[in-house]
N, C-alpha and C positions, 0 to 999 in steps of 0.2 A: 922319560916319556914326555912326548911334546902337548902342551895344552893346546884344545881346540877353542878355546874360549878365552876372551882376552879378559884380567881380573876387573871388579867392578869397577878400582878406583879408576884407569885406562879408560873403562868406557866413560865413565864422570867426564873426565878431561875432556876426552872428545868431545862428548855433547858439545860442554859447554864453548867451548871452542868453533861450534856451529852455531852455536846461539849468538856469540858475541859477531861472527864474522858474514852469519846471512844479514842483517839489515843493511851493513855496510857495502856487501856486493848490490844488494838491489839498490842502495840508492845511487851509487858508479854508474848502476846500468840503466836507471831514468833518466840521468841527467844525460848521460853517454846519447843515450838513443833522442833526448831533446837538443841536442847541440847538431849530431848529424841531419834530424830533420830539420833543424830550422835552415842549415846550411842548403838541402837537398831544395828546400821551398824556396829557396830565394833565388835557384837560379830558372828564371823563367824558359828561356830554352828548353830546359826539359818539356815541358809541358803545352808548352805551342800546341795548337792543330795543324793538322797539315791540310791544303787547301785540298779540297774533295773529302775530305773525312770527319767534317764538323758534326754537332749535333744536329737534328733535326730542330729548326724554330718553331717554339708555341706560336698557333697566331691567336 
């Protein structure tokens, strides 16, 4: 007869296995996503106006 339920110690592992390995994905993924935007920022190109599409000037 096949268990539907995996025994406790399995789950123990697991957890802890998520506990040790989420801090370390999120911090990959701050620094990840600070490395491509600093890159994204710096290339001014992107971000030009095109002439006729500026903002409106405060006067």
């Amino acid at each position: 007869m096949a268990k539907t339920e995996p025994s406790f110690l399995a789950l123990t592992i697991n957890s802890f296995e998520i506990l040790a390995l989420t801090p370390l994905a999120a911090v990959v993924l701050i620094f990840g996503k600070r490395y491509i935007w600093t890159f994204t920022k710096s290339q001014k190109f992107i971000f030009k106006s095109v002439k006729g599409r500026e903002p409106p000037k405060s006067q």
